[in-house]
Structure formats: C-alpha cells, structure tokens
Biopython code that builds the backbone (N, CA, C, O; Angstrom):
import numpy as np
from Bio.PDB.StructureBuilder import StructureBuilder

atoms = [
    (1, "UNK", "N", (46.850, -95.307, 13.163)),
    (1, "UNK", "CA", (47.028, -94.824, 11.809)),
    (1, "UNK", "C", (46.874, -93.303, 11.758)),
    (1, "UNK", "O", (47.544, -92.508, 11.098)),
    (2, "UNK", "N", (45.697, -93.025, 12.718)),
    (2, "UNK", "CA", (45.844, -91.491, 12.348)),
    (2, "UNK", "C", (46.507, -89.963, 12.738)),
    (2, "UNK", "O", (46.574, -88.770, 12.440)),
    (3, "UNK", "N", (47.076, -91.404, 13.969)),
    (3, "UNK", "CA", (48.869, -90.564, 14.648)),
    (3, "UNK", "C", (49.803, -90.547, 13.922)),
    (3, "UNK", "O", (50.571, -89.586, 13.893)),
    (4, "UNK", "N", (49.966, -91.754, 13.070)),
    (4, "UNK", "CA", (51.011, -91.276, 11.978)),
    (4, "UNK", "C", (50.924, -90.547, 10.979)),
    (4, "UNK", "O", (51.902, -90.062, 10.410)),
    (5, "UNK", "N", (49.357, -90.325, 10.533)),
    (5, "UNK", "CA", (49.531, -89.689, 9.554)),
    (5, "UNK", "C", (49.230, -87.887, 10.025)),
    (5, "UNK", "O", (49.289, -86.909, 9.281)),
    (6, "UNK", "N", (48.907, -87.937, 11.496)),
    (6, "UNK", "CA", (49.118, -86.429, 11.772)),
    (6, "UNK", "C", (50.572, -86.225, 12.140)),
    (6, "UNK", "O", (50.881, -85.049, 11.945)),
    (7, "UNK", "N", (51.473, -86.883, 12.557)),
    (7, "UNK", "CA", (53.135, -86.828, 13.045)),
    (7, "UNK", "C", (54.122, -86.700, 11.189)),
    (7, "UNK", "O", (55.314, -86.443, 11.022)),
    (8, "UNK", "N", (53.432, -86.888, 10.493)),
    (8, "UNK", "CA", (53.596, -86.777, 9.187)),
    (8, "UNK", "C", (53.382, -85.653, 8.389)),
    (8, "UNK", "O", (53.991, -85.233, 7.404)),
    (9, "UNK", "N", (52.383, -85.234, 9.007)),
    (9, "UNK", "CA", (51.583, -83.680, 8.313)),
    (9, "UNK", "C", (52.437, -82.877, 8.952)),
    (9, "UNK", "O", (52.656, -81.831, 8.342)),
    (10, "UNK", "N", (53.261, -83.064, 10.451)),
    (10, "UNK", "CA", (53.473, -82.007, 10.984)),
    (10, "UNK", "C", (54.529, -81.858, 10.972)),
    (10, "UNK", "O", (54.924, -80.744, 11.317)),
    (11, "UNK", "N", (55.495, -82.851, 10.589)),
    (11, "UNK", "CA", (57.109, -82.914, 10.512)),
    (11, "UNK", "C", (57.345, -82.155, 8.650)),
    (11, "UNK", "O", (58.407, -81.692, 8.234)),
    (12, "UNK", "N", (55.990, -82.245, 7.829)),
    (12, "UNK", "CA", (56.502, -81.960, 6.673)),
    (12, "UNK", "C", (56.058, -80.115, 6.915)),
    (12, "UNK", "O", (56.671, -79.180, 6.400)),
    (13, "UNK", "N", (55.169, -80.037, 7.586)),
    (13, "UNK", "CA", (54.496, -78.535, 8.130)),
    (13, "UNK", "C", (56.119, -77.807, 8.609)),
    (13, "UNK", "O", (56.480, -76.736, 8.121)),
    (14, "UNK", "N", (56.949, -78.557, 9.589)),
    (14, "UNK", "CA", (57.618, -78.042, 9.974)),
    (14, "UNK", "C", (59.053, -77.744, 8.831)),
    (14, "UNK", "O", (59.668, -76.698, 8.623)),
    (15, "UNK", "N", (59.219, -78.972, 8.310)),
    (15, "UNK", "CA", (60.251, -78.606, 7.504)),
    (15, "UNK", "C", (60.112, -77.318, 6.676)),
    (15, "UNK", "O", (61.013, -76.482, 6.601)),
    (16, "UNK", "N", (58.794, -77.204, 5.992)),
    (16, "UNK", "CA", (58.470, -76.508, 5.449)),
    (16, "UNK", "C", (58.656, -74.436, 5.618)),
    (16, "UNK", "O", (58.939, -73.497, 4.875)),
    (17, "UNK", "N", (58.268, -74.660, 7.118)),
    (17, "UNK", "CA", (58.254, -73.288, 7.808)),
    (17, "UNK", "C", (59.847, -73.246, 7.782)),
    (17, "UNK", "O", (60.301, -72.169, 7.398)),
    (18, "UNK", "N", (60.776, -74.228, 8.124)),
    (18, "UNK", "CA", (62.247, -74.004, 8.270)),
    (18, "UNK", "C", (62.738, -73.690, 7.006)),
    (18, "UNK", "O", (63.643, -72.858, 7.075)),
    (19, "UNK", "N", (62.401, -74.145, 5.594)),
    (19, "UNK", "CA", (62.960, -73.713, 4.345)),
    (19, "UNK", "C", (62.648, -71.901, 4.040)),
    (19, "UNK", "O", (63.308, -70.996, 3.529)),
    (20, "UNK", "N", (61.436, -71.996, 4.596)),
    (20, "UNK", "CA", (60.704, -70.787, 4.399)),
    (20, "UNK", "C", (61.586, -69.383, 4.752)),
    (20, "UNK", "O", (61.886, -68.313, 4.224)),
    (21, "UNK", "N", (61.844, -70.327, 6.342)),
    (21, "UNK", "CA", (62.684, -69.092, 7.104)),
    (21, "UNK", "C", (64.461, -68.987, 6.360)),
    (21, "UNK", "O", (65.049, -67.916, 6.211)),
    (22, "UNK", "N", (64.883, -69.982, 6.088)),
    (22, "UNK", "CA", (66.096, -69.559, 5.074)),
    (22, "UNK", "C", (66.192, -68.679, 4.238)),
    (22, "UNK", "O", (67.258, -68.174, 3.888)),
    (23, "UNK", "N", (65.006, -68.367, 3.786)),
    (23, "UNK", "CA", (65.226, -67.461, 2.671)),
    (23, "UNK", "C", (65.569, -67.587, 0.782)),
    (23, "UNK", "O", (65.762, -68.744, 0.408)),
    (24, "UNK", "N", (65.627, -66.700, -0.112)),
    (24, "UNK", "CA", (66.000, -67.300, -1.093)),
    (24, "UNK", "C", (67.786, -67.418, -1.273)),
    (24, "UNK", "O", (68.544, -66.647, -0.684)),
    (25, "UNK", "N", (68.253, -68.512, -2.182)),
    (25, "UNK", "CA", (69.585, -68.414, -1.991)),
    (25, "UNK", "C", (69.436, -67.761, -3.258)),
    (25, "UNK", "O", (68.488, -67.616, -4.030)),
    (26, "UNK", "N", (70.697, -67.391, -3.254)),
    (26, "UNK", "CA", (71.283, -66.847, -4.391)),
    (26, "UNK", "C", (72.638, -66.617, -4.895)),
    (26, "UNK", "O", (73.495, -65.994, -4.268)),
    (27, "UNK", "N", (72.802, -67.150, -6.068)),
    (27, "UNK", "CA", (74.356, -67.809, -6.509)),
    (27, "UNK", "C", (75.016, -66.321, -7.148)),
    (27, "UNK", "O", (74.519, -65.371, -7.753)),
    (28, "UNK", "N", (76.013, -66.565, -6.806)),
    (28, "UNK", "CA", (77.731, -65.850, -6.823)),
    (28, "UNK", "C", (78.498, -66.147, -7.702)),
    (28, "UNK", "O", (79.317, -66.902, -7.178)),
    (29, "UNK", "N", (78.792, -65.981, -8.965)),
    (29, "UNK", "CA", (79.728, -66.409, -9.639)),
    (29, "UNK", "C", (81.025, -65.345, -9.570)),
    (29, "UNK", "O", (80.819, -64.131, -9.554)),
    (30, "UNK", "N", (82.290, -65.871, -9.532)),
    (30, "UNK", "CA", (83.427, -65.602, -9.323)),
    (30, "UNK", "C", (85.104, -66.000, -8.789)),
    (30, "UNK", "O", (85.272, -67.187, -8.509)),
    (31, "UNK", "N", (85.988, -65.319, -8.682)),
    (31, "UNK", "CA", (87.501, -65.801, -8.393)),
    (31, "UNK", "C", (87.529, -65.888, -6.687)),
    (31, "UNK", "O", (87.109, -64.896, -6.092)),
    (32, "UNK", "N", (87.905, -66.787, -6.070)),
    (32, "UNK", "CA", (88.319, -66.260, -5.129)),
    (32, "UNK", "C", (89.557, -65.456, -4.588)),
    (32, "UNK", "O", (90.710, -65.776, -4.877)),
    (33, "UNK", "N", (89.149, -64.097, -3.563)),
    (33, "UNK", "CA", (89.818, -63.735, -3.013)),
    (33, "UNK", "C", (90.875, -63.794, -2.360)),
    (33, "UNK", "O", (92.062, -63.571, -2.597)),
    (34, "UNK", "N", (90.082, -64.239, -1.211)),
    (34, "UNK", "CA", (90.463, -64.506, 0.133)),
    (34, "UNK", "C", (89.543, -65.864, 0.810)),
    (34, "UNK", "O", (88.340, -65.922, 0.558)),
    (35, "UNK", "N", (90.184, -66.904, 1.653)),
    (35, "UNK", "CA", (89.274, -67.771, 2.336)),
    (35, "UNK", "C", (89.531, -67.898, 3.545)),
    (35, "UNK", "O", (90.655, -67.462, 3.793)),
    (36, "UNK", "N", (88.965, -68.327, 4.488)),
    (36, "UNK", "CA", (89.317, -68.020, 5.957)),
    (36, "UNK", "C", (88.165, -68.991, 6.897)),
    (36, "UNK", "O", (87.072, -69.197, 6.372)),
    (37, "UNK", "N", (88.355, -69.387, 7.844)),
    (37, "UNK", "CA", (87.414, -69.971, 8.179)),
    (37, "UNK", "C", (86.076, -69.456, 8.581)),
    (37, "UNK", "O", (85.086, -70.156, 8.792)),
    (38, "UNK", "N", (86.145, -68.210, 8.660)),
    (38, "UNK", "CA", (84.668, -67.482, 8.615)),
    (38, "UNK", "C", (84.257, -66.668, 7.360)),
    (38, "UNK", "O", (83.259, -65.948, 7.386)),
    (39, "UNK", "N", (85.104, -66.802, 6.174)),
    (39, "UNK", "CA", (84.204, -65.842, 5.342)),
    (39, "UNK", "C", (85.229, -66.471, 3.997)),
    (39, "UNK", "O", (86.270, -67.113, 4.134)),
    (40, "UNK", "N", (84.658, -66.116, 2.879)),
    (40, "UNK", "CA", (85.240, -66.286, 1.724)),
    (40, "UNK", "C", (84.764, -64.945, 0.755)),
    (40, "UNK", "O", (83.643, -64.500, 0.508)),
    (41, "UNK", "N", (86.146, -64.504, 0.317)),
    (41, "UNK", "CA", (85.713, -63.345, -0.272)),
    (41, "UNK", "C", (85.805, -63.579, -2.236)),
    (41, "UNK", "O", (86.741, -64.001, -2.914)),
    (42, "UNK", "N", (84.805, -63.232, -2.542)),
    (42, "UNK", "CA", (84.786, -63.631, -3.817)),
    (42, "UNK", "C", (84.816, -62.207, -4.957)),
    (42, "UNK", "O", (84.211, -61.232, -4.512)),
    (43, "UNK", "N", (85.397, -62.041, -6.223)),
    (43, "UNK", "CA", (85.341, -60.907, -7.180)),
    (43, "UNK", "C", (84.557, -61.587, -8.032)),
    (43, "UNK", "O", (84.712, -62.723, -8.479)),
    (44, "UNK", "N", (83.507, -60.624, -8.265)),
    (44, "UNK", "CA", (82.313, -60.996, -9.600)),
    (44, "UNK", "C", (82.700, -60.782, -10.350)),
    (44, "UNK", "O", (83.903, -60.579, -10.518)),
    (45, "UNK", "N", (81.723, -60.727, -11.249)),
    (45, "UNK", "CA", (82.461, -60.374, -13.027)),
    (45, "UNK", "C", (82.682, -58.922, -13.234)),
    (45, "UNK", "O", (83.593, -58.408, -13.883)),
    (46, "UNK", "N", (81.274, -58.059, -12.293)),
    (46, "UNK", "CA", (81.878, -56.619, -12.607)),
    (46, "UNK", "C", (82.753, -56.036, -11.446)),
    (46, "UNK", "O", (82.462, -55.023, -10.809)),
    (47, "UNK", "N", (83.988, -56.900, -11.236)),
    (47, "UNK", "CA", (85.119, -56.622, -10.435)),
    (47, "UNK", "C", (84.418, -56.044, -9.321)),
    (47, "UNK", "O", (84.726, -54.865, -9.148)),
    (48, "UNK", "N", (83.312, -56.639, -8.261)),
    (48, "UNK", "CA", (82.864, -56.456, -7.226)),
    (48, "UNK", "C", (82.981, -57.588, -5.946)),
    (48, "UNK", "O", (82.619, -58.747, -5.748)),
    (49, "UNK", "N", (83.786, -56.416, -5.132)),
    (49, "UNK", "CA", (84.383, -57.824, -3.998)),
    (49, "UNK", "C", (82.882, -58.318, -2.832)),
    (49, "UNK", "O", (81.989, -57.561, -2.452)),
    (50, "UNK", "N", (82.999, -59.347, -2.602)),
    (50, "UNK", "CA", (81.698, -60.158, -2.023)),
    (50, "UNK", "C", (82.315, -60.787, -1.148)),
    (50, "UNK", "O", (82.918, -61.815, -1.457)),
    (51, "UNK", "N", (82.303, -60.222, 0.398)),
    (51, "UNK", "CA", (82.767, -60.883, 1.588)),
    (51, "UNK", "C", (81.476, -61.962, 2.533)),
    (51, "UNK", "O", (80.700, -61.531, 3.386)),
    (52, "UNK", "N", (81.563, -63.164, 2.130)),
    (52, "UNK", "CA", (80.102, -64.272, 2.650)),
    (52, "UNK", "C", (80.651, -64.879, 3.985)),
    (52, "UNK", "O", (81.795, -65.334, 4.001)),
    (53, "UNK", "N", (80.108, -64.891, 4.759)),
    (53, "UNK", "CA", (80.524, -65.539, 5.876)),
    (53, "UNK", "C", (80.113, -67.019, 5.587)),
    (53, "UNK", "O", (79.378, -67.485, 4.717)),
    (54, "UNK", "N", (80.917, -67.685, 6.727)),
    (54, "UNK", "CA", (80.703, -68.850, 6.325)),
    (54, "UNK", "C", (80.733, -69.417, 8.042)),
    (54, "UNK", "O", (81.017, -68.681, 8.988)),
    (55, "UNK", "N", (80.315, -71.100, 8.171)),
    (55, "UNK", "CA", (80.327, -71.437, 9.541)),
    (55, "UNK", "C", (80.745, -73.140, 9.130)),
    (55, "UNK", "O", (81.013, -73.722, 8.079)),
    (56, "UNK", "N", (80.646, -73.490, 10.394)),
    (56, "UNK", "CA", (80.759, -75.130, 10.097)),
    (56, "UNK", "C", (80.174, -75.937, 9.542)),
    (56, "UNK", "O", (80.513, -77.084, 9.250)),
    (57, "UNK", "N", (79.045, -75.277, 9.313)),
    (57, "UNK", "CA", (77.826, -76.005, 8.273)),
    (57, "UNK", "C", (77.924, -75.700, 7.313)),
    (57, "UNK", "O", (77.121, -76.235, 6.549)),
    (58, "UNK", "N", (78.845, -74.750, 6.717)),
    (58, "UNK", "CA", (78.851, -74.653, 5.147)),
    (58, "UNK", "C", (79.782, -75.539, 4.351)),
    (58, "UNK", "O", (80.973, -75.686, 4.627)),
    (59, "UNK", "N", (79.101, -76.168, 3.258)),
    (59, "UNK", "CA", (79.606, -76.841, 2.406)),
    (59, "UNK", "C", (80.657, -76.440, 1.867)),
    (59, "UNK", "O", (80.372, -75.895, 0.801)),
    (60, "UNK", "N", (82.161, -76.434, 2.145)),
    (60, "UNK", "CA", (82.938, -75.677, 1.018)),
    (60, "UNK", "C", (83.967, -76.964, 0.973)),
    (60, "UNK", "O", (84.169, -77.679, 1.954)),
    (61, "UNK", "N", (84.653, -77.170, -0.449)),
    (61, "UNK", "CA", (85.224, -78.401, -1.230)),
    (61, "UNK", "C", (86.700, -78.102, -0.295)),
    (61, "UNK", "O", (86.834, -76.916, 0.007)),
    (62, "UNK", "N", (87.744, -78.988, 0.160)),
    (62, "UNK", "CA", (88.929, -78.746, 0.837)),
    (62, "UNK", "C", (89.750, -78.265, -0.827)),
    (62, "UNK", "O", (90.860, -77.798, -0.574)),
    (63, "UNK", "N", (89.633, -78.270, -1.458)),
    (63, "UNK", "CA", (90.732, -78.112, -2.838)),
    (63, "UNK", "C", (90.380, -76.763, -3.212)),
    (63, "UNK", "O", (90.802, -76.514, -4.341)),
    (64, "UNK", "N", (89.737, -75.763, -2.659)),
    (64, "UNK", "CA", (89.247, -74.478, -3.208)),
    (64, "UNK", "C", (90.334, -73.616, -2.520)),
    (64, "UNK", "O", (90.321, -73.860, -1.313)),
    (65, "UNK", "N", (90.876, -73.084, -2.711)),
    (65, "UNK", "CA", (92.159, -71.672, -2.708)),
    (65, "UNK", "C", (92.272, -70.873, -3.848)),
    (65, "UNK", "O", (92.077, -71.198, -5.019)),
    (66, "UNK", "N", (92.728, -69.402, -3.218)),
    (66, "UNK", "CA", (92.963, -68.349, -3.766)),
    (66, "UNK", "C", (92.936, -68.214, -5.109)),
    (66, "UNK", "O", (93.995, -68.599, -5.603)),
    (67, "UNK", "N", (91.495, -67.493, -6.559)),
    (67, "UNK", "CA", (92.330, -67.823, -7.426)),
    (67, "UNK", "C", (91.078, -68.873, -8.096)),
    (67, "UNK", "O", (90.598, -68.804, -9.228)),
    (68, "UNK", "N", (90.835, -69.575, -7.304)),
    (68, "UNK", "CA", (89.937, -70.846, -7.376)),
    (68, "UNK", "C", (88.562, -69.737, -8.158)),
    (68, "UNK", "O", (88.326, -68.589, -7.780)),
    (69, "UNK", "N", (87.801, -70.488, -9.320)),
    (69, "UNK", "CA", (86.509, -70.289, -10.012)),
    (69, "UNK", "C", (85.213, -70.844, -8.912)),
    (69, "UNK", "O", (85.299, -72.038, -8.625)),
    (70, "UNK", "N", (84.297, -70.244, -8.424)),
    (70, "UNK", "CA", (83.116, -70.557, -7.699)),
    (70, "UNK", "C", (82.084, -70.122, -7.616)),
    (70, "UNK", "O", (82.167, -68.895, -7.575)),
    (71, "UNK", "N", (80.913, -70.526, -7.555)),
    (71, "UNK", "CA", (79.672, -70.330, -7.264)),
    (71, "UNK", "C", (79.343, -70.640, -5.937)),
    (71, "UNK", "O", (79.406, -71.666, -5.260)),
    (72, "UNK", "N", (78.886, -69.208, -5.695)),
    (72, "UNK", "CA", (78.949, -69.592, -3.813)),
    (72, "UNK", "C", (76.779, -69.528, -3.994)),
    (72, "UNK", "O", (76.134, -68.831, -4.777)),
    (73, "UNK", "N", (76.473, -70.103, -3.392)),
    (73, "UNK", "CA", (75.024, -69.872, -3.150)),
    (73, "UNK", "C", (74.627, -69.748, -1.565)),
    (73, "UNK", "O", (74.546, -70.671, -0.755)),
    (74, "UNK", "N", (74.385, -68.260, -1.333)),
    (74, "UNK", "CA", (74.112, -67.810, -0.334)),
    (74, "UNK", "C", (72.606, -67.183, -0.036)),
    (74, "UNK", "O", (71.836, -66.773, -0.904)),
    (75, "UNK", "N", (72.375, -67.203, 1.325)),
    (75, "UNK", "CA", (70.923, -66.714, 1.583)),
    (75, "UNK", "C", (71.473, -64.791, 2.206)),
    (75, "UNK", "O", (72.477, -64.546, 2.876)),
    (76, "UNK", "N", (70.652, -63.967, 1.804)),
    (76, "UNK", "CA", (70.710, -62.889, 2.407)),
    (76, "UNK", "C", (70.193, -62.782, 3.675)),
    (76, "UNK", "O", (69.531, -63.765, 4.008)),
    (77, "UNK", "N", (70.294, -61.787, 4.596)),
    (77, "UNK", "CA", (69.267, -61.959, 5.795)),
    (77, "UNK", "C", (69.606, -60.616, 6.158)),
    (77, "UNK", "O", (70.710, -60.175, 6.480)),
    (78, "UNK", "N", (68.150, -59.833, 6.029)),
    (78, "UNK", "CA", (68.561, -58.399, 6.598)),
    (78, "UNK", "C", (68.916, -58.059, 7.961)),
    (78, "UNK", "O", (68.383, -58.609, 8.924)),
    (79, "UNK", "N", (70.165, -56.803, 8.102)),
    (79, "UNK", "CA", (70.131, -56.564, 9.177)),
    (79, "UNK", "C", (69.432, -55.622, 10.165)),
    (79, "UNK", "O", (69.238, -55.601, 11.380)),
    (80, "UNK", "N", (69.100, -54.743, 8.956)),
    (80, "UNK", "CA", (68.535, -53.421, 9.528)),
    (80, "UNK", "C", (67.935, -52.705, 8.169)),
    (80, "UNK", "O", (68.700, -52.816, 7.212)),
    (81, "UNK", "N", (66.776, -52.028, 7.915)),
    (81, "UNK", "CA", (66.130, -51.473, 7.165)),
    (81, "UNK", "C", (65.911, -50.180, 7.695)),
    (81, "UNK", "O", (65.168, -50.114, 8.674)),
    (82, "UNK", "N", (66.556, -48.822, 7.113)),
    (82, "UNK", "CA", (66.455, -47.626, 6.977)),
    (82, "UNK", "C", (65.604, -47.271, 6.449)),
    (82, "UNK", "O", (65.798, -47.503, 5.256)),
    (83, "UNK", "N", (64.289, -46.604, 6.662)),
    (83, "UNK", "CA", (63.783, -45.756, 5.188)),
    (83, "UNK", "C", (64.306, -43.987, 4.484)),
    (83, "UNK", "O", (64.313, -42.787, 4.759)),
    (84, "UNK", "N", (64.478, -44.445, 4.003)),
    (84, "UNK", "CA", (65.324, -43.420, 2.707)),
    (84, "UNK", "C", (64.061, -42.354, 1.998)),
    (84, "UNK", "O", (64.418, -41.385, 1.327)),
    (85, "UNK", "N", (62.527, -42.661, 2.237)),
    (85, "UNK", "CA", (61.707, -42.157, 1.548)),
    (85, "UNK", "C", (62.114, -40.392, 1.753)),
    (85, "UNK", "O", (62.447, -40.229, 2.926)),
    (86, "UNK", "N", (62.166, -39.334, 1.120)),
    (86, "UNK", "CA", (62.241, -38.075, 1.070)),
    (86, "UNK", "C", (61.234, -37.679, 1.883)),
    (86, "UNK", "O", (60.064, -38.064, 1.897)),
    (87, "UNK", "N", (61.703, -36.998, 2.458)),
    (87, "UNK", "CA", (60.243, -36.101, 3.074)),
    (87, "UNK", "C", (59.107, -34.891, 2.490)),
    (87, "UNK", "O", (59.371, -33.826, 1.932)),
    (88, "UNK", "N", (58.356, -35.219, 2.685)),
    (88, "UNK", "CA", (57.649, -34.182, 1.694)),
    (88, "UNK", "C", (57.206, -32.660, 2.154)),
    (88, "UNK", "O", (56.483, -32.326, 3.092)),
    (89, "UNK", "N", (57.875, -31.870, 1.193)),
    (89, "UNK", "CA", (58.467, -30.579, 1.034)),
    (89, "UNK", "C", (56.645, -29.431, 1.414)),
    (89, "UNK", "O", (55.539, -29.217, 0.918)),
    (90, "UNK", "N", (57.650, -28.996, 2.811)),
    (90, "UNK", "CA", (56.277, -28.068, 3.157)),
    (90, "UNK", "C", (55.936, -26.934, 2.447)),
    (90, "UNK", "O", (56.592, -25.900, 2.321)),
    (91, "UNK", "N", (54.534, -27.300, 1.860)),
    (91, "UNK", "CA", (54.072, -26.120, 1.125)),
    (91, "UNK", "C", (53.739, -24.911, 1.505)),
    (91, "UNK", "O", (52.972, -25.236, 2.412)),
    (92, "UNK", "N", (53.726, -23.681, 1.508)),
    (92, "UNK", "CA", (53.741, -22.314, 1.909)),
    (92, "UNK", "C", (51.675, -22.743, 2.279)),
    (92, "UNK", "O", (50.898, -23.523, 1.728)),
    (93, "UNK", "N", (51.547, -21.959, 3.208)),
    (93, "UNK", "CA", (49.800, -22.247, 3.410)),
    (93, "UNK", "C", (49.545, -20.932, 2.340)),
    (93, "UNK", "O", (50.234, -20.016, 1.890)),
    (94, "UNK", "N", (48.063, -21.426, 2.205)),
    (94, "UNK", "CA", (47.468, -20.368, 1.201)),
    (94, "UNK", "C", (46.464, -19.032, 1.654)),
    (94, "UNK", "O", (45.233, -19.043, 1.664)),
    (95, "UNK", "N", (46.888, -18.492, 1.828)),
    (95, "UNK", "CA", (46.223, -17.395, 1.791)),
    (95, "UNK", "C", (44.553, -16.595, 1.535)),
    (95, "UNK", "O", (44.517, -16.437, 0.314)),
    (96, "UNK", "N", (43.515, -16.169, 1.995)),
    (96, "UNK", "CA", (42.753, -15.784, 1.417)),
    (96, "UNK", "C", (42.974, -14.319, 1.117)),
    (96, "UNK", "O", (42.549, -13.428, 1.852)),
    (97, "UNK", "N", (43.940, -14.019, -0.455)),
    (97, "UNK", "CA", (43.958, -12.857, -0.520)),
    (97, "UNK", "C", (42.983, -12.412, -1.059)),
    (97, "UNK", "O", (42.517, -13.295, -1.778)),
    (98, "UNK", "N", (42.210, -11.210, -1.128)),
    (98, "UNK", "CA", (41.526, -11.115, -2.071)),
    (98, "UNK", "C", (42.255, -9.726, -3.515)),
    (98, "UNK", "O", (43.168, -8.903, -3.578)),
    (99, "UNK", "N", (41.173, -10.213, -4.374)),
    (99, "UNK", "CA", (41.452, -9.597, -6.014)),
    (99, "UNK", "C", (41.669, -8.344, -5.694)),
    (99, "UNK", "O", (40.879, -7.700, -5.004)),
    (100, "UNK", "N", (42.131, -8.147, -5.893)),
    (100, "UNK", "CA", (42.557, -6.457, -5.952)),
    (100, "UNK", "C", (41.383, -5.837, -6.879)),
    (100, "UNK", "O", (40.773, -6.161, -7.898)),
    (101, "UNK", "N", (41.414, -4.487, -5.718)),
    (101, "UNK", "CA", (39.981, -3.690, -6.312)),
    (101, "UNK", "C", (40.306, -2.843, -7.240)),
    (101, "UNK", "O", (41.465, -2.434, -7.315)),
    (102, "UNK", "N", (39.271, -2.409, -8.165)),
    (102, "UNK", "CA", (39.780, -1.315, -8.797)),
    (102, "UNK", "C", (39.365, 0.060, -8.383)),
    (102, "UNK", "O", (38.209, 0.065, -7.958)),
    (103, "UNK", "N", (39.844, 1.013, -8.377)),
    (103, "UNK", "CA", (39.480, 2.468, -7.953)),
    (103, "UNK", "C", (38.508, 2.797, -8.624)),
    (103, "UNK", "O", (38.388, 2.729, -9.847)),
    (104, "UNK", "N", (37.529, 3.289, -7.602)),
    (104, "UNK", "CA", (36.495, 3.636, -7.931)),
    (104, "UNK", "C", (36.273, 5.253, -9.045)),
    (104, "UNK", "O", (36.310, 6.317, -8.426)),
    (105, "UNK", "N", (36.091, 5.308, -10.366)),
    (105, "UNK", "CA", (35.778, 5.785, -11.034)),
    (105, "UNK", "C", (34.933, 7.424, -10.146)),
    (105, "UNK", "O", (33.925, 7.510, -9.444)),
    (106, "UNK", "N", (35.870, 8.418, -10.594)),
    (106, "UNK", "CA", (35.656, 9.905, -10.190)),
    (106, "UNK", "C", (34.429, 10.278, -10.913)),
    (106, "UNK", "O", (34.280, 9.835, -12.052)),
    (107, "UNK", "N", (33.421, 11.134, -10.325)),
    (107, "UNK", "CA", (32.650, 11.306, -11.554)),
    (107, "UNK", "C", (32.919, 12.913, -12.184)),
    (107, "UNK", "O", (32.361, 13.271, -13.221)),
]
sb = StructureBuilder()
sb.init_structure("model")
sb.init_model(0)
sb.init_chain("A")
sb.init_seg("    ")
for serial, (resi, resn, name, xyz) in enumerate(atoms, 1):
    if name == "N":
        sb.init_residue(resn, " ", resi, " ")
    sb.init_atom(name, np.array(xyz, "f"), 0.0, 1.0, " ", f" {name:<3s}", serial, name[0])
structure = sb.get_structure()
C-alpha cells in the first residue's frame, strides 16, 4: 500500500514539474495568414503579424486555411535576454576646492 501511494505522489510530483516547465499559454486572437507545416502566421486585431511555430504535436483542425478566424494558444519560451539597463552616467569627482579668500584689508 505504501508503494502505491508513494508511485502516486511521484507521478503527480512529476506531472506537475512538466506543466510547470511549459510555461504560461497564451491565446492569439486573429485571421490567418499563412499556414505551413511548421508555423502559422496569424494578424491580430491591431494588424500585428504573429509567426507561431508549430510541430506534430500541435493541435491544429484540418479545415483551417488562409483567411480562417483563430485562437492560437501558445507558450512563449525565451531565447535570449539582453539587459538594456542604461549605464550610469560618470559623475565629474569632487574636488576639495577651497572658498576663496578675501584680500587682506591694507591698513
């Protein structure tokens, strides 16, 4: 009993880490483009073209062509992260000037 219920803990442990690693999806509304067996290109609403790859595991309906209305729900997955932060602007060093004297009074 308590092999199954650890072979149980660990198959749901695992599924779990595998959803995890997918990522969030996120839906696409739009016309299609273009379709192809590796990518489907879709126009959003603010006339922005969206090229998604696609593989043998993706769900796509055989009746969808050019033109066709869809919601594609895709996971992102970064490829590469640049940082863009500005660099911060070298300040002149400061000086110990001192106050300027005043002339000493003639008598």
């Amino acid at each position: 009993m308590k092999k199954l219920v650890f072979a149980t803990t660990a198959l749901v442990l695992m599924s779990s880490t595998a959803a995890l690693a997918a990522g969030k999806s996120y839906p696409l509304v739009g016309q299609v483009a273009e379709i192809t067996s590796s990518k489907i290109t879709v126009i959003g609403g603010n006339k922005k073209k969206w090229e998604i790859a696609r593989d043998a595991n993706s769900k796509v309906p055989a009746d969808i062509k050019v033109g066709s209305i869809v919601v594609v729900n895709a996971n992102l997955t970064a490829e590469e992260v640049v940082d863009k932060t500005p660099k911060a602007v070298a300040t002149p060093a400061k000086t110990d000037a001192k106050a300027p004297t005043e002339p000493k009074a003639k008598p």
